[in-house]
C-alpha positions in Angstrom: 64.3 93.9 107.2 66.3 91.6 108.9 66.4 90.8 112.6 69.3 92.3 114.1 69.6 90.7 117.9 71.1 87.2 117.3 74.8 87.4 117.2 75.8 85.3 113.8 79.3 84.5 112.6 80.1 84.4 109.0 83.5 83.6 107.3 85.8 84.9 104.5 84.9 85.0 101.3 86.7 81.3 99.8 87.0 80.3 95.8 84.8 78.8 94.0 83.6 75.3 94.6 83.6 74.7 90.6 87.0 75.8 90.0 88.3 74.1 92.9 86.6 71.0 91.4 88.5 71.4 88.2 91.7 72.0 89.6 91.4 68.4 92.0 90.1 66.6 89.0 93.1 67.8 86.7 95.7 67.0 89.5 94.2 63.6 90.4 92.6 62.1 86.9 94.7 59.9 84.7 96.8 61.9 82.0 94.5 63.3 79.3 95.9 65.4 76.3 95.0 69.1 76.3 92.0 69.5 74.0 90.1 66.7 76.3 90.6 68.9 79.4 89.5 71.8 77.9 86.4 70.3 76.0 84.9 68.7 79.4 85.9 72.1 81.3 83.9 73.8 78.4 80.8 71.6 78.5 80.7 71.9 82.2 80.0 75.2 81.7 77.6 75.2 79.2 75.3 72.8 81.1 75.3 74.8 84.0 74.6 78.2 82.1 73.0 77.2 79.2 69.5 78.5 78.6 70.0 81.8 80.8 67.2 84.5 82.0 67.8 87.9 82.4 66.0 89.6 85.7 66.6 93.2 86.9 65.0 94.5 90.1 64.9 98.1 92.5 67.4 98.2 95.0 66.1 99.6 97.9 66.3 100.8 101.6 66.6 98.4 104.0 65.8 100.3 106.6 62.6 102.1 105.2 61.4 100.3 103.2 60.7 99.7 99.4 59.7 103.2 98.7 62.9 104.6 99.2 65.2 103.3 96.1 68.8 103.5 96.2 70.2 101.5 92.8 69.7 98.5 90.5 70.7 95.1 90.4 70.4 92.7 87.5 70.7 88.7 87.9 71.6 86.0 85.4 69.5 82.7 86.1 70.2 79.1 84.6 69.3 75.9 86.1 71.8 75.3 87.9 73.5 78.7 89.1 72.8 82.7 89.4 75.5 85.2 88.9 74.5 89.1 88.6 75.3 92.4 89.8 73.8 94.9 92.5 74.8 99.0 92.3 73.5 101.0 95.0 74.0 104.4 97.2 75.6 103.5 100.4 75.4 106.1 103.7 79.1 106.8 103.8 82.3 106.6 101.0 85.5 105.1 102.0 84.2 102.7 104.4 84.0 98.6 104.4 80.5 97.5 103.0 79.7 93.0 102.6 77.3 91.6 100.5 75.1 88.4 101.2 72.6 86.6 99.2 69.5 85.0 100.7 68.2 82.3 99.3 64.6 80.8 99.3 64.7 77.6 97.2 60.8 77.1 97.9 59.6 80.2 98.0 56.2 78.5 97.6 56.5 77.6 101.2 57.0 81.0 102.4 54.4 82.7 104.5 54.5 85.6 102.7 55.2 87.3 99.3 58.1 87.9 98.6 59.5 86.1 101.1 60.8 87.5 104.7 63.6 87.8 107.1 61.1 85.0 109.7 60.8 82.4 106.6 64.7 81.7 106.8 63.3 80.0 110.1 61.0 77.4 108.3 62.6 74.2 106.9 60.3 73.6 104.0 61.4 76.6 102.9 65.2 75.5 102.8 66.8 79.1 103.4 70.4 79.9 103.3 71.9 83.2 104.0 75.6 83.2 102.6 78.5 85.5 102.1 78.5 87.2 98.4 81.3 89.8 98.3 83.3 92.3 100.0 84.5 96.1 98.9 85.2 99.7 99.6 82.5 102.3 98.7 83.1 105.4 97.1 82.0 108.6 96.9 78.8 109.4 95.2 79.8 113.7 94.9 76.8 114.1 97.0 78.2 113.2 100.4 77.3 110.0 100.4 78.9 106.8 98.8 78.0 104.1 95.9 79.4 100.8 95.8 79.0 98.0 92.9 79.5 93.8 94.0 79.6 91.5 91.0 78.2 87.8 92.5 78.4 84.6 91.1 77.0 81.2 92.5 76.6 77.5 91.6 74.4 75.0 92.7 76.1 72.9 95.5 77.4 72.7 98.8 78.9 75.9 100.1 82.3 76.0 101.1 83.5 74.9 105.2 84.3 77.5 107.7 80.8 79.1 108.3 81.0 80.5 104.7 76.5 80.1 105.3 75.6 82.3 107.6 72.4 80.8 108.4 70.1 78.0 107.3 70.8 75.4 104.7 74.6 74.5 103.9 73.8 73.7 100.1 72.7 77.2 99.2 71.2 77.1 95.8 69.5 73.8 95.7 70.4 72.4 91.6 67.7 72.6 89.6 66.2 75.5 91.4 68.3 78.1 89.5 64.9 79.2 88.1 62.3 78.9 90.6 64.5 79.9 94.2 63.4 83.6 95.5 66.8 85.4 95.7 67.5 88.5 97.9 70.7 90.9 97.8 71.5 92.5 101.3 74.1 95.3 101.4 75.7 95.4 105.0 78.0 98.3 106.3 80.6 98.4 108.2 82.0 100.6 110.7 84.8 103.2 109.4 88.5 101.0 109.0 91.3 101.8 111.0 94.7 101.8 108.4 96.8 99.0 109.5 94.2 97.4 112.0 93.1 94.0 111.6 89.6 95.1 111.1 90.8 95.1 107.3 89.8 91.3 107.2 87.3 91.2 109.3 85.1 93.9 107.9 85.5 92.6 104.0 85.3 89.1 104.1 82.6 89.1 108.0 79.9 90.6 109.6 77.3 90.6 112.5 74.5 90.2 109.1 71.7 90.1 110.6 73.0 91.6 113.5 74.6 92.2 116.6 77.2 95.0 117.1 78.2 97.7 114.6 77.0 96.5 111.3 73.6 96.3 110.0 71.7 96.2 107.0 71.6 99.9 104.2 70.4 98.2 100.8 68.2 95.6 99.6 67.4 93.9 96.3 64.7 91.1 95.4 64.2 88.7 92.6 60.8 86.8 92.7 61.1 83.2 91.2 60.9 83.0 87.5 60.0 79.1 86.7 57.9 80.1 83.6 59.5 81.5 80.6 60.8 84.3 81.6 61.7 86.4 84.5 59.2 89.2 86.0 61.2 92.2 86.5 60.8 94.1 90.4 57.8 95.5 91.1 59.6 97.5 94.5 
């Protein structure tokens, strides 16, 4: 799905932006009593995830393709953020597996539909490729594993320290909560060594899209929804 010849560095997974942004402004704003704080942390939220749409999509192979389905993912859209949850087979159990979202905030630009790996390359597109989450799989009883990442993301700037992978540092654009093509990539890692540093490395990095031992095992899609609702996967 993806190309996997570039060597890319990511970074560990950091907080997030908006609570930072909350804990600078309490530290750094005049005094204000209790209630006050709480209201304007409050609205904050609603306005970013008020008037929410539900999407669900296939999660499927990345290797062969869409006809092969592994799992289910489920995304909560609002204007101004996404948040969801992907559950998939994996290849192996016990072993270190990263998830990273790709983001097309103008998937109308894209040469294709859905979207693809070579539109991350076009700037009308404004593509970013970030890091999601990272966790241990575990055993599916079949030989196999399964592994479930919770995601969350607001509109904004992405964190320093090659937190983007690739393509635009803002990730989701605001106001294109609705209408951005979103894509969950499940990447695995090779077996950890107990003790090693690889522990870090392999939950919080990777070689996404490619070079060296990791590469690519699930995939999930969620066409743009700008309408009224949200189509659900047609993988």
């Amino acid at each position: 799905m993806f190309n996997k010849e570039r060597p890319l560095r990511a970074s560990k997974v950091v907080a997030s932006s908006i609570a930072l942004g909350i804990l600078f402004a309490a530290v750094s704003a005049p005094a204000v009593a209790d209630g006050e704080v709480a209201l304007a942390v409050q609205n904050q939220f609603v306005t970013t995830f008020q008037n929410t749409r539900y999407q669900t999509a296939n999660v499927f192979d990345a290797i062969n393709g869409p006809g092969v389905r592994l799992g289910a993912a489920w995304l909560i859209r609002s204007k101004h953020g996404i948040q969801g949850r992907i559950m998939t087979y994996v290849p192996s159990a016990g072993d270190p597996y990263t998830l990273w979202l790709v983001v097309f905030n103008r998937p109308s630009e894209c040469a294709t539909t859905p979207c693809s790996a070579a539109d991350i390359a076009n700037p009308a597109v404004d593509a970013s490729v970030f890091n999601g989450s990272g966790a241990i799989s575990a055993s599916n009883g079949l030989g196999g594993g399964v592994i479930n990442f919770d995601f969350a993301r607001l509109a904004g700037r992405l964190p320093r320290d090659l937190f983007v992978l690739v393509g635009d540092p803002r990730g989701l654009f605001r106001n294109r909560g609705f209408a951005a093509e979103i894509h969950l990539v499940v990447d695995q890692h090779p077996p950890i060594v107990p003790g090693a540093d690889s522990w870090i490395a392999d939950l919080t990095t990777t070689n996404f899209p490619g070079a060296g031992p990791s590469f690519n095992v699930a995939a999930a899609i969620f066409l743009a929804c700008p309408g009224a609702s949200c189509p659900a996967s047609v993988l």
